[in-house]
N, C-alpha and C positions, 0 to 999 in steps of 0.2 A: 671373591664369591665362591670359587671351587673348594677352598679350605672350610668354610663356613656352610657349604651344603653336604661335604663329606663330612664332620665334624657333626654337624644333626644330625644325619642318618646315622652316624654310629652314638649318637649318643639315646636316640630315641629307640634303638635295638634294645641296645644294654638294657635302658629300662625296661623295656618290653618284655623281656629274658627273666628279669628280676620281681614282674608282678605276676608270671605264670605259677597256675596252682600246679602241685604235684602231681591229680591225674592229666597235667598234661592243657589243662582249659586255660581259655581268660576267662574273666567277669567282670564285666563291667556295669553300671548302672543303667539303667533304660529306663530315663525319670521323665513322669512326666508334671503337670502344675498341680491338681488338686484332687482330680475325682478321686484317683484310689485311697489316698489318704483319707479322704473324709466316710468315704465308704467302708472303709474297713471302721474305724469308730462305728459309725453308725452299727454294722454289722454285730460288732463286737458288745456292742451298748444292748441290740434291740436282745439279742440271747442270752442277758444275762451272762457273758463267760467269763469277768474278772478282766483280765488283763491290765487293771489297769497303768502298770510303768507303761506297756507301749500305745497304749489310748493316750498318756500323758505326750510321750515323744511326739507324736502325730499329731498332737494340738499343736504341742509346739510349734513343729517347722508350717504348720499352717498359718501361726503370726506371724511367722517370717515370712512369708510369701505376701502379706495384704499388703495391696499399696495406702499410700497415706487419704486419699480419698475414701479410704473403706473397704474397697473393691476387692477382686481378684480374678489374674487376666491369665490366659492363654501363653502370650508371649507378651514381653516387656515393653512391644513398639502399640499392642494394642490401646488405640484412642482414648476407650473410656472402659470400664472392666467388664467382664465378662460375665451375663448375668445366671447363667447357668453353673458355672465355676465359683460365683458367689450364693447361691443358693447353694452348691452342696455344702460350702464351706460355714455356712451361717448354719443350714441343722444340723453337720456334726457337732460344731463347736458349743450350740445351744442344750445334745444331746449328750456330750463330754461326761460333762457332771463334775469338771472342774474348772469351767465358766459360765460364772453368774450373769443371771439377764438383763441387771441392768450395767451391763461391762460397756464402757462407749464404744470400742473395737464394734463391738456388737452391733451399735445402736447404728453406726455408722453405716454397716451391710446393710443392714434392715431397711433404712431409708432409700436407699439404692436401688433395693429390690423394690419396694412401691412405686418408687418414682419410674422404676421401667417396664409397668406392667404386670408383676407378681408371678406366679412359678407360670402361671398360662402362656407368657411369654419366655419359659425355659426350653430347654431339647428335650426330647421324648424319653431319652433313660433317664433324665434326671426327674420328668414326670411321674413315670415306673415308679421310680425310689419314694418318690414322694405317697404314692397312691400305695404302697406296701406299708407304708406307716400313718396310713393313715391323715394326711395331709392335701392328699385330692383327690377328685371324686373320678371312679374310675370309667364312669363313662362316657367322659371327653379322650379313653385313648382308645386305639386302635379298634375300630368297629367291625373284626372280622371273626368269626366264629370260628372254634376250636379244630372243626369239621375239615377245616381247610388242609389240616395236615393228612389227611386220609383220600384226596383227591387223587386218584391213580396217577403216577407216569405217564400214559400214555396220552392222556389229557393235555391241550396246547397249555394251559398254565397251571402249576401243580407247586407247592411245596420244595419240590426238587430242585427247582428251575432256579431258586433264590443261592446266592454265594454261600458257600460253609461258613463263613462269618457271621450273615444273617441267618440261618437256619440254626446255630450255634444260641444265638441269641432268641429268637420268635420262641423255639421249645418253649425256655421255660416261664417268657413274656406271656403266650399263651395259656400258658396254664394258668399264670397266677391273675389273667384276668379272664378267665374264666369263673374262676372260685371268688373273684372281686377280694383278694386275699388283702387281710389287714394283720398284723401285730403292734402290738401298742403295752408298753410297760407304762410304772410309774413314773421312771425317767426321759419316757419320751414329750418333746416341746407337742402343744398345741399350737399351731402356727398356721392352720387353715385360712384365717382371716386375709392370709397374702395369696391365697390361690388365683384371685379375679375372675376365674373364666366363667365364659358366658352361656347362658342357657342350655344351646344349644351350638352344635358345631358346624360348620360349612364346608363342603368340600368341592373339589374343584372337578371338572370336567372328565382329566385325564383318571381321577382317583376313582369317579363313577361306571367309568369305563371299564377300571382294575375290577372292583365289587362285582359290576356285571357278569366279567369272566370267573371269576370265584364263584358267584352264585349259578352259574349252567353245570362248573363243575360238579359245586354238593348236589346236584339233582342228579347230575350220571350215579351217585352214590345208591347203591341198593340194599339196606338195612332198615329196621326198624330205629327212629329216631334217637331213642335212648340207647340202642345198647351202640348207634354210632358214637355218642357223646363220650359214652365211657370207652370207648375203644380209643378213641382220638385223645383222651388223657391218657390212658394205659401207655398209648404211641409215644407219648410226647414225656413221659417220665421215664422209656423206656430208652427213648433217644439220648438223655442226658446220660443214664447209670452207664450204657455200652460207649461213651464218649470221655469216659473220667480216666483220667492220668494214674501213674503209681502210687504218683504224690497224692491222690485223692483231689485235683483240680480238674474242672472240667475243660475239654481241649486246652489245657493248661495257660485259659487265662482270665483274670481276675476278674473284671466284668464279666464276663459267661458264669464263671463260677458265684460268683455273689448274687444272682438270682437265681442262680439252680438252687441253692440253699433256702433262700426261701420260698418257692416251687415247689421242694420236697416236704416244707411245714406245710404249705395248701394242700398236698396228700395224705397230711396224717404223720407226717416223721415228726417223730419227736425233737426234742434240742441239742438232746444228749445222743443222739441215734449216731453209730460208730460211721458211717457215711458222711454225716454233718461235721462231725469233731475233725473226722480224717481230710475231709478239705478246708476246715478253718485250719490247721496244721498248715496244708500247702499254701495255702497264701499268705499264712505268717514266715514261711520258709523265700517268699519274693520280695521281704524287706533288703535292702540296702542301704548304708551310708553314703551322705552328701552331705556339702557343706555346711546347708541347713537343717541338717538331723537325718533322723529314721524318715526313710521313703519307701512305698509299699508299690513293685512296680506290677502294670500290669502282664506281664510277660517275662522274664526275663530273659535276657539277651547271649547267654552262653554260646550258644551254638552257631549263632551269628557271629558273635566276637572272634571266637577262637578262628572260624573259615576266615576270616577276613582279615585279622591280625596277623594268624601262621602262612598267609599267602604272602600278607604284606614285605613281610619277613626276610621269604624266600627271595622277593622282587628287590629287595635289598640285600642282594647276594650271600644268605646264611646258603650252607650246603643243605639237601634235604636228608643229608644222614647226619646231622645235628642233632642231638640230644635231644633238645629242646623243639625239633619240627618234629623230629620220630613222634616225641609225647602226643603234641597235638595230632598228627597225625592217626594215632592209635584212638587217641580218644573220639576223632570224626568218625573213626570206620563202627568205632562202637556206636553211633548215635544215629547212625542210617538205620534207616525204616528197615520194617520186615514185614507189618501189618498191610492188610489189606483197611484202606480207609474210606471216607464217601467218594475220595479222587475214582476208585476201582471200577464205581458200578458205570461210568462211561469212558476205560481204557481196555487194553489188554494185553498192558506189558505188566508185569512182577514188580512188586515195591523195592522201591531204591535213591528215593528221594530222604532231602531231611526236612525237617523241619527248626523254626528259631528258639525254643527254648530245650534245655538240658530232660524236661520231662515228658517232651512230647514224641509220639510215638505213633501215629495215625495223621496225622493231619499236616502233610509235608506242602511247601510252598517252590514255588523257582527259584526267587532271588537265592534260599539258602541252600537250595542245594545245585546251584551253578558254582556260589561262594565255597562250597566246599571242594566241591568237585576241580577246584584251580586251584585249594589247598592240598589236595591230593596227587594233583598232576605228577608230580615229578619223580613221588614215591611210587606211585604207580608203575610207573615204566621200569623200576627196577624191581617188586616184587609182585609176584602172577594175582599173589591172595588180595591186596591193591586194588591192581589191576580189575580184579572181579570187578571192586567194588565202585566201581571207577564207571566199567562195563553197565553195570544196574543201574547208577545213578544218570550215564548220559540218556540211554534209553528212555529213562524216564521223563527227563526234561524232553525230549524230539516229539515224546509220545503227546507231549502236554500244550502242546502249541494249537492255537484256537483256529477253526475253520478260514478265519479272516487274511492269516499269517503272523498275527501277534500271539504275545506270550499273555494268557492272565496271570493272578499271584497263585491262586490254588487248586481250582481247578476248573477244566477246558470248558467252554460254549457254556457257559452260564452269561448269556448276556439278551434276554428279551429284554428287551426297552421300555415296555409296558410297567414291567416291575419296580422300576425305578419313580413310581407313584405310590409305591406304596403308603402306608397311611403313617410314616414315621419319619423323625426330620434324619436329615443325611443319606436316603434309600438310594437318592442319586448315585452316590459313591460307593454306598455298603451293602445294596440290595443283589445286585450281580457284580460280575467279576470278566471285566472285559480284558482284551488286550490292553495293555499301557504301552507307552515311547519308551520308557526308564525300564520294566521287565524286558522290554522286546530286545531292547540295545544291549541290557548287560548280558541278556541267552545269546545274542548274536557276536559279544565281546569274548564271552568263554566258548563257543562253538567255532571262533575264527582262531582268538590266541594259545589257548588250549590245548583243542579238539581235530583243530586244522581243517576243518571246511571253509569253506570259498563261497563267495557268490555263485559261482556256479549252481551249489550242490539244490536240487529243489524247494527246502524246504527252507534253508538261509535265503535265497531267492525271492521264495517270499515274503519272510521275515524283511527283509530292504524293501521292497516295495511297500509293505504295508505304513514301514518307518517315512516314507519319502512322502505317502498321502497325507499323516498325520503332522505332519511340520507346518507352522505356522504361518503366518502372512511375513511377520518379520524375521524371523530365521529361526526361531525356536523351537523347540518342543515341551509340551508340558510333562512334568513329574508327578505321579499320582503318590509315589511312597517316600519322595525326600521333598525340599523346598528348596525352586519345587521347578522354574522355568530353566534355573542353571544345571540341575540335578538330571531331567529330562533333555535336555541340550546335551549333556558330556553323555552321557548315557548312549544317545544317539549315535553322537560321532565316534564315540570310542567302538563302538558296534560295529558302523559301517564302517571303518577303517582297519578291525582285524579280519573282515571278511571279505578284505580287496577292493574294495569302493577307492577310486582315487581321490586326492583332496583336489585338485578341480573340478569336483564332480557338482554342479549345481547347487547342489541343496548343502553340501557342506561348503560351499565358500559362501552362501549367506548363512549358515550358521557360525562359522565362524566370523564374521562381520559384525552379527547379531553380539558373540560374547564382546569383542573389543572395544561395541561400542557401549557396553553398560560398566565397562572397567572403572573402578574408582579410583578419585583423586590419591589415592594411596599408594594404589595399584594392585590393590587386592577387590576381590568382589565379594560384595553380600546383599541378598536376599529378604526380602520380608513375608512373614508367613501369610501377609494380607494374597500375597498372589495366590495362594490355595484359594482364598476364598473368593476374590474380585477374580479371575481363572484371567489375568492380564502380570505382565511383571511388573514388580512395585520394589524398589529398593530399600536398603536400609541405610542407614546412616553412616554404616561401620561396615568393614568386609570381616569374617569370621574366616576360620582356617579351613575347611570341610570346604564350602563355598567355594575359596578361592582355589582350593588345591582340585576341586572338578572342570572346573574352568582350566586351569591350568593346563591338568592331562589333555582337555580335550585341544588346544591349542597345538600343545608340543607333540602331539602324534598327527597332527595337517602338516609339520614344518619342517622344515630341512637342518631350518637351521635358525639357532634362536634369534626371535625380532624383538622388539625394544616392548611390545606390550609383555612377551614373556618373559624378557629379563625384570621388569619393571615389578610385575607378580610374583617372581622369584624369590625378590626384595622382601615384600609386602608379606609372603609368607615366611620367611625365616625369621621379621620383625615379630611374624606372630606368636611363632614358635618358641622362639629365645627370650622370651617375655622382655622386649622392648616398646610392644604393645600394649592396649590396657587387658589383661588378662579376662576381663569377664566377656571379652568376646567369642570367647570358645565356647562360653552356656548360654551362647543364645537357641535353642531347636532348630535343628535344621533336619529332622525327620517328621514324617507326617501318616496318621494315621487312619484320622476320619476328617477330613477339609472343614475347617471353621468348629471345628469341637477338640480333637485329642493330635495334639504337636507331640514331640518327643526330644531331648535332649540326649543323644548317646554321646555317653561318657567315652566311650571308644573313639570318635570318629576324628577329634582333633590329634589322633595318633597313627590311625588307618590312612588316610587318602592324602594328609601330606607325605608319609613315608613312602606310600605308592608315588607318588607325582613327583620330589623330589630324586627318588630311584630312575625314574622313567627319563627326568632330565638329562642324570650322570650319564645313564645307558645309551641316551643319544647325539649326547651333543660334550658328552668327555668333558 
């Protein structure tokens, strides 16, 4: 088995070495199932702007994704399909214009979509899309007045208070249901007859409660009524334009950006307005190839790959005066922050955070730049200019840690509880921005392995405590940005164990009990993205390589010395690795992004966290 796990890591280098770009990056795919495919047609169809070889590509890989029932799911284990995912994919494909309506593929969604309710029964972005073209009546969504953006700061509930995510998003949702904004060409479907919804809408207690607080707000407002209205759009177009990438995407990601576009038609911009053109550009610039074809992602993953690839790397014993780490390394230092972004208006360290994709430049998260920041480590210590940047970026993560002792994703104390009623589905997850297990553990993995603080140091201190409330009855912890109980679990323990927690320490000997005992008959473990949404672990059939290689780490950094469930896994992953396995277990998602709506497949990761975890083995146990 030692010949055969040094023999992977050098072989999974080499590769590694051989698909690096020149400046120095990876790139990898960050695919997700349907929405942006279908969205980008849609987009591309409602403007008039040609395209159409890649309107055709995009159909394509969207036949290849239906299951034989008509549908189209989330992930492959999903029961029955996914009705939201099959709606976007039935009005792009109807809005194509190079499939006909009575095509059975067709006929087959459509029924699908009846029989489970019609779009009233979809998520609220895919309502949005719907009510921009015309297809549902916009006053079954969100009942809150434009007004809301203009509610001071100082005020207990304001605009502020919602995640950079959601306030990314509401700008230019607000606007355009404000203006009850339609576009409608010759080639777009008439397909209202499926909308269902009913008269009128009901809301629940906790949501009554939300409006209440909103509406004391717009009363503190002192203006005459109309020139607030027009202020509060001025705000809200205003917010988007100071928010747009180089690339001309908005926080450089495609959802955000495919309703800022048509938010700037509700003000009057034309189709052709160099604004408009310059971000269909960036999102045609977020295509990548898969097996399935042309994929439009929402994000791309550069800056994430390369931190996590060029660590991996390293942790696979390349030197960091390697060629090949210098590049990457030069390229991260380029892509650290300088702007001041909405993190600012509640810190008071200097930007020095990154962010996940190649164009973003404002809007820095932890995971990526903790990832970086351990891609840096080692060059650091031998060059001062580095080192700066090294300096900027931990600062930034220390500064970002939430009142609680957890780490959020972007930025700190966004978390009233109230908000999470908002009048849109997913708010639970996407409306603030609390501490998570999986951010907390991996700020506390890079500030122990890295950085060298300890338990001791105050603010790791409480970062562990707050990890130790948060674990579950049965040993876990949950994962808000991978899938999702395993992802959350390694996360954890890998945390509390570079920051001196011993492994008799309570909570990690029933975490560790917890993984051993969901190990599969294989001896690899895998996950189902149902646990995001049932918030319990729910297995899968198969173990995937990501999966089992988290699991893995978090074992062999408790152990002295390898036990029969880690050799057993060790197996199961190198099966996986050496394609003696069935190969499509590496495309199942196992990142996650909005719980029960947007999974993600990274292309990277069946290369990243075996390389880590089979490195980690050699390192320990020879």
């Amino acid at each position: 088995m030692k010949k055969m796990i040094e023999s992977t890591i050098r072989n999974m280098a080499n590769d590694l070495q051989r698909m690096q770009s020149g400046d120095g990056s990876w790139s990898f795919c960050f695919e997700n199932s349907v929405m942006t495919d279908a969205y980008m047609i849609i987009l591309l169809r409602s403007l008039e702007a040609g395209e159409k070889e890649l309107v055709a590509q995009l159909v394509n890989r969207l036949w290849k994704l239906q299951s034989k029932d008509g549908t189209w799911k989330l992930f492959e284990d999903e029961r029955e399909g996914n009705l939201s995912s099959t709606i976007e994919a039935y009005f792009a494909l109807s809005f194509s214009g190079v499939v006909g309506e009575d095509d059975k593929r067709l006929l087959k969604a459509k029924q699908f979509i009846e029989k489970n309710g019609g779009f009233h029964k979809a998520h609220s972005i895919t309502k949005f899309m719907l009510a921009v073209h015309g297809q549902y009546d916009w006053k079954h969504l969100m009942p809150i007045p434009i007004e809301f953006l203009l509610i001071p700061r100082t005020f207990p509930l304001n605009f502020w208070d919602l995640s950079s995510y959601a306030r990314g998003h509401l700008a230019p949702l607000m606007l355009l249901k404000d203006q009850r904004f339609t576009i409608k060409t010759s080639g777009t479907p008439q397909i209202q007859y499926l909308s269902r919804a009913p008269n009128e809408v009901r809301y629940n207690e906790r949501e009554l409660r939300l409006f209440s607080k909103i509406n004391e707000g717009l009363q503190s407002l002192v203006s005459i009524p109309s020139h607030l209205h027009q202020q509060a759009r001025q705000f809200a177009l205003e917010y988007m334009l100071h928010r747009t990438e180089s690339d001309g995407t908005y926080l450089s990601y495609f959802s955000a950006t495919f309703y800022m576009i048509y938010a700037l038609l509700a003000m009057g911009y034309e189709k052709k307005d160099p604004i408009i053109l310059k971000a269909i550009k960036g999102l045609k610039k977020m295509a990548c190839e898969t097996k399935r074809g042309i994929h439009i992602q929402n994000s791309p993953s550069t800056v994430w790959d390369t931190a996590l690839i060029s660590h991996a790397l390293q942790e696979a014993g390349m030197d960091a005066g390697d060629r090949s780490i210098e590049k990457a390394v030069e390229y991260l230092v380029r892509k650290q922050h300088f702007r001041y972004g909405d993190w600012a208006m509640d810190s008071r360290v200097n930007p020095g955070g990154w962010g996940f994709s190649e164009s973003n430049s404002l809007h820095p998260d932890v995971d990526d730049t903790t990832a970086a920041l351990r891609a840096i480590t080692y060059s650091a210590a031998m060059n001062p200019l580095i080192r700066q940047s090294w300096d900027r970026g931990i600062e930034w993560v220390i500064d970002t840690q939430n009142r609680d002792g957890g780490w959020p994703a972007f930025e700190k104390n966004k978390t009233k509880g109230i908000l999470t009623s908002f009048p849109m589905d997913g708010a639970e997850a996407a409306a603030i921005d609390p501490s998570t297990p999986d951010l907390t553990g991996r700020a506390l993995e890079f500030l122990g392995r890295q950085a060298g603080l300890t338990k001791d140091h105050p603010q790791v201190k409480k970062g562990v405590e707050w990890l130790k409330l948060m674990q579950k009855d049965d040993g876990s912890w949950y994962g808000r940005w991978g899938v999702c109980y395993i992802y959350g679990t390694w996360a954890a323990i890998t945390g509390m164990k570079a920051v001196g927690i011993s492994s008799s320490n309570k909570h990690l000997e029933r975490a560790k009990f917890w993984l051993e005992s969901i190990q599969q008959k294989d001896g690899g473990w895998g996950e189902s993205c149902y646990s995001d949404q049932e918030k319990t672990y729910v297995p899968l059939s198969f173990s995937t390589p990501s999966q089992t290689a988290w699991a893995l780490e978090s074992l062999i950094c408790m152990e002295d010395k390898p036990t029969p469930a880690i050799d057993l896994g060790i197996m199961a992953l190198l099966e996986l690795l050496n394609g003696t396995a069935d190969a499509s277990r590496g495309n199942y998602p196992t990142g996650a992004g909005l719980p029960g709506n947007f999974y993600i497949h990274y292309h990277s990761y069946q290369w990243i966290w075996p390389l880590v975890t089979l490195s980690r083995y050699k390192e320990k146990f020879g």
